[in-house]
N, C-alpha and C positions, 0 to 999 in steps of 0.2 A: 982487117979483122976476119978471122977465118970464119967456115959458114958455122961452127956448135955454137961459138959464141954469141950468133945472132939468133939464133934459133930462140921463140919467145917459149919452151918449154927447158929450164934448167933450174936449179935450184936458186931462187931467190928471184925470180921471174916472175911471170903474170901473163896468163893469155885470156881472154873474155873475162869471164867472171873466175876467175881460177888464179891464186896464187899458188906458183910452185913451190911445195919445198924439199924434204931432201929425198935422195934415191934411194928406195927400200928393198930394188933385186933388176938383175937383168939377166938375159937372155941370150942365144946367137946373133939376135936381129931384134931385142926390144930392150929395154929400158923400162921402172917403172917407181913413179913416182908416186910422196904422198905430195896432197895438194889440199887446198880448202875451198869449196865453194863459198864465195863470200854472199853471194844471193841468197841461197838456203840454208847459209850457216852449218856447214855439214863436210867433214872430210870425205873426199874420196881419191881412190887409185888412179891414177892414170897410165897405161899403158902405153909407150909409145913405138910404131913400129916402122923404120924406115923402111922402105920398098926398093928405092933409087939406086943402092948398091947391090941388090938381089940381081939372080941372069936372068929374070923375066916378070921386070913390076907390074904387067898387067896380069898377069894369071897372079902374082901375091897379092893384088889390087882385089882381085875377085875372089880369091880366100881370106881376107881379111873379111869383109860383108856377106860371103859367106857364114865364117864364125857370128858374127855378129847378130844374124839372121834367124840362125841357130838358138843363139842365147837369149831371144827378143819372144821365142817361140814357148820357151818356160817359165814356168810362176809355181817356181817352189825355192822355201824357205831354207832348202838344204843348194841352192845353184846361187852363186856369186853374181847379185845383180848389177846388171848392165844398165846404167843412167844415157849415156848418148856414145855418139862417134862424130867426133872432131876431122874431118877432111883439112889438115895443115898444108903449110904452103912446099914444097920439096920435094913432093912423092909420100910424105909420112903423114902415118893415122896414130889417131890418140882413141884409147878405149877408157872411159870416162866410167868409173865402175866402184861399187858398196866398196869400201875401205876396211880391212879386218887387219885389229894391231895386234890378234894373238900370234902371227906369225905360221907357218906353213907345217901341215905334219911333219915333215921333213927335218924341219928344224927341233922338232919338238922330242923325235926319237933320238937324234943328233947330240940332243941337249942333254936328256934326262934316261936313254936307254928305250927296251922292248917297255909297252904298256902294261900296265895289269890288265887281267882279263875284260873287268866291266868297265874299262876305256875304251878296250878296245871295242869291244861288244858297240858300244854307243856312236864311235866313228864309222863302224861298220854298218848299224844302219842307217846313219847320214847319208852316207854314201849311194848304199842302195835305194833310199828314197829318189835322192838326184837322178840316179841310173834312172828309176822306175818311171819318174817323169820323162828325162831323154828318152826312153825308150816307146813309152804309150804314144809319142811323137814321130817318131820314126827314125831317131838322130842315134847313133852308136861312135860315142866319146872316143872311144882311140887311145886315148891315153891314161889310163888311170894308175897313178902312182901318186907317193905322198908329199911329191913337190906339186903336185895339184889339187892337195885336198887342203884350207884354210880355216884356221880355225880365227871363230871371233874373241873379241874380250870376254864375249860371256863363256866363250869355250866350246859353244853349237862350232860343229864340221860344216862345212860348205863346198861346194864340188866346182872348179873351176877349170878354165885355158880350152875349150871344143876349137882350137885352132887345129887339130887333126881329125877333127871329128867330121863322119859324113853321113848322109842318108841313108835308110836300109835299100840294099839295093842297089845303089852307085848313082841313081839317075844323074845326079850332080856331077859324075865324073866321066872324061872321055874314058874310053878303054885303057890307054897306056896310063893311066894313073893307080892302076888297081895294081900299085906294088906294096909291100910291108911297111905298115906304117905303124908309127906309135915308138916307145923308149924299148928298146931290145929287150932288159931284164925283165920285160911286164908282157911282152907279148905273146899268142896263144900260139899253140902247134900249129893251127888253121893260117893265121896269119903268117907269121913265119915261112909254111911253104908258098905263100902269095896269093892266098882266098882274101876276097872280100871281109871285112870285118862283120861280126853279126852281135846283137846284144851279150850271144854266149861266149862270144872274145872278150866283152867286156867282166864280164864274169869269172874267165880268168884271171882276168887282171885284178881284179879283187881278192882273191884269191892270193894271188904274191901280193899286194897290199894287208892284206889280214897276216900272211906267215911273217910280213917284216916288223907289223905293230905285235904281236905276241911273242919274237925273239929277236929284233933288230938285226937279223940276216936275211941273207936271200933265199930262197928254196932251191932255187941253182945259179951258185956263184962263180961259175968261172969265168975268164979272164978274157977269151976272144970270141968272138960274132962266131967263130966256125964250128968251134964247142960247145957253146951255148946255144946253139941253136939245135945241137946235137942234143944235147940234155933238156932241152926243152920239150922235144918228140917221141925222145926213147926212154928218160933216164927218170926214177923215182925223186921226190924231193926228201930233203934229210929229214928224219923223224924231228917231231915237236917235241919238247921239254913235256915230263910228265905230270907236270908243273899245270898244265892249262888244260880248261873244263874240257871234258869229253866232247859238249856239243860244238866249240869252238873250233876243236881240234877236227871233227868231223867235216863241219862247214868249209873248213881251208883245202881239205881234200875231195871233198866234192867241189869245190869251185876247179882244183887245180886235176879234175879228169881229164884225160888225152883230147876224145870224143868229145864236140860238142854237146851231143846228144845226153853226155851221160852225168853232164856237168844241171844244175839246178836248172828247173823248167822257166826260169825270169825274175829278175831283180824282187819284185811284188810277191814271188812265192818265197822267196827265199826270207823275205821281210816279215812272210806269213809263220814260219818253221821258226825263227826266233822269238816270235812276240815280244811283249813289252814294250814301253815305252823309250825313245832313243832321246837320253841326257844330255847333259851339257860336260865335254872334256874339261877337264880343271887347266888352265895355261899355268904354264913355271913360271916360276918367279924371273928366272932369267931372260923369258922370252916375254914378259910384260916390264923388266927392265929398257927393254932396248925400246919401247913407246914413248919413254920420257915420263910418265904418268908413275904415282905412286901406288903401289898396290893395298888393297887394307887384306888383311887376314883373320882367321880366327883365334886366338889366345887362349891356349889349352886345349882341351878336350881329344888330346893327342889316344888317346887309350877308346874315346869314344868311337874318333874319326876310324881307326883301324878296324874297330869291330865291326861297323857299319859297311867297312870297305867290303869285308872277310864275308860279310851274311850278303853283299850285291853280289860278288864273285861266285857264291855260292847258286844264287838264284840264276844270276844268268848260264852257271852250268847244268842246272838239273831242271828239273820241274819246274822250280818257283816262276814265281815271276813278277813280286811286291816284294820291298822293305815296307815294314810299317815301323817309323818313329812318334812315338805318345809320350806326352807328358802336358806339364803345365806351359802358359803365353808365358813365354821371355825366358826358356832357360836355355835356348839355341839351337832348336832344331832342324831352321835352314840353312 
């Protein structure tokens, strides 16, 4: 019997109190699983990451509970909570972690195209929340893109994977580790020529995360590392559709300034310059299909639904910064 198939993490398996079941994404070097805690009665994620075939499992050993360490450090409702770390028998770890069946931004723009404005608006400051915790901390994520932003069934953002993520400062890393880290089409001018990351790297990166939820493109999409890196340092990003709020369109271009310096003064102020309250994303139907679960919807009110859309769009581009919906109990206003 070869070693997967003993392995007690595969679908239709059982390891402690944890029935495995089927694989909902993987990775270079992970796998991840839904599973059920049968003690707490409660789904959750499992990540699992072999080490064994990496060229050096104890330094992935030690950025594994590194990450872990990381995510143990925050207690915000916008960061994908961490339940335990399973130490497995092989060299591999299991990230035992809050379960969310709306599936991943990623899939979400995949599915259904660029967001509207006041979706976007609402992921965006999920996100920033998560940053602003990671950051009052001292931890700068690395990686922010929207295969790491998770949405729940109720449609709240969550900020997830600080496996790239490190300390302000590097203390956590030898010297020869301060190379460019993080997914190429997200990372800052800074990083790219081989600085240290700082919160305002991450800021960048939100930056192209906000240009790809308001037009489902890249701000510079070319095709090789040597270009892109090129256009990342020197080159303008394409204009936005005239289509999206002024203050939207501003906040993508001030995140995505050359200069650190000239990019937003920290997650928290930039959290401050938007106001409002940050919503809950609506999940597609298609990406609450693949849960297994049946969706309910609302019935009619298709002419309401729009206008309501049309007056949040509105506020979150100008001024405002309430809908108020009035009337009588029971005729559907949530």
């Amino acid at each position: 019997m070869d070693e997967a198939a003993e392995s007690p993490i595969r679908p239709g398996g059982r390891y402690a109190d944890l029935e495995i079941h089927e694989i909902v994404g993987s990775g270079a070097h992970s796998t991840v699983y839904r599973a059920t805690d049968t003690m707490l009665r409660r789904e959750v994620a499992l990540k699992v990451v072999d080490t064994a075939h990496l060229d050096d499992p104890v330094r992935a050993t030690e950025g594994i509970l590194r990450e872990a360490r990381m995510v143990a450090k925050l207690n915000s409702p916008h960061v994908v909570t961490l339940h335990r770390v399973h130490d497995l028998p092989g060299s591999t770890w299991a990230f035992e972690m809050e379960y969310l069946a709306g599936g991943s931004l990623s899939e979400r723009i995949e599915s259904s195209g660029p967001l509207m404005a006041g979706e976007a608006r609402r992921v965006l400051q999920a996100v920033l929340r998560a940053l602003d915790a990671a950051h009052s901390r001292g931890i700068v994520h690395h990686d922010i893109k929207p295969a790491n932003v998770l949405l729940g069934e109720d449609g709240v953002a969550r900020l997830t994977d600080f496996g790239l993520g490190r300390f302000m400062g590097g203390e956590d890393l030898p010297a020869e580790e301060h190379v460019p880290r993080g997914t190429p089409y997200y990372m800052a001018p800074e990083v790219v020529m081989g600085l240290p990351g700082t919160p305002h790297s991450d800021l960048w990166s939100v930056g192209v995360l906000l240009y790809r939820m308001l037009t489902g493109r890249l701000p510079f999409p070319e095709r090789t590392i040597p270009s892109l890196f090129l256009a990342i340092q020197n080159a303008m990003p394409a204009p936005l559709d005239p289509s999206v709020p002024p203050q939207l369109a501003a906040v993508t271009l001030h995140c995505l300034a050359k200069s650190p310096a000239d990019r937003p003064a920290s997650a928290g102020a930039l959290l401050e310059e938007l106001g409002g309250p940050g919503e809950a994303l609506p999940v597609p139907d298609v990406l609450r299909a693949t849960t297994g679960r049946t969706p309910t919807s609302i019935v009619g009110r298709h002419v309401e639904l729009e206008s309501i859309r049309t007056h949040l769009d509105a506020a979150a581009g100008g001024d405002g910064r309430t809908v108020l919906l009035t009337g009588e109990p029971g005729i559907g206003k949530t």
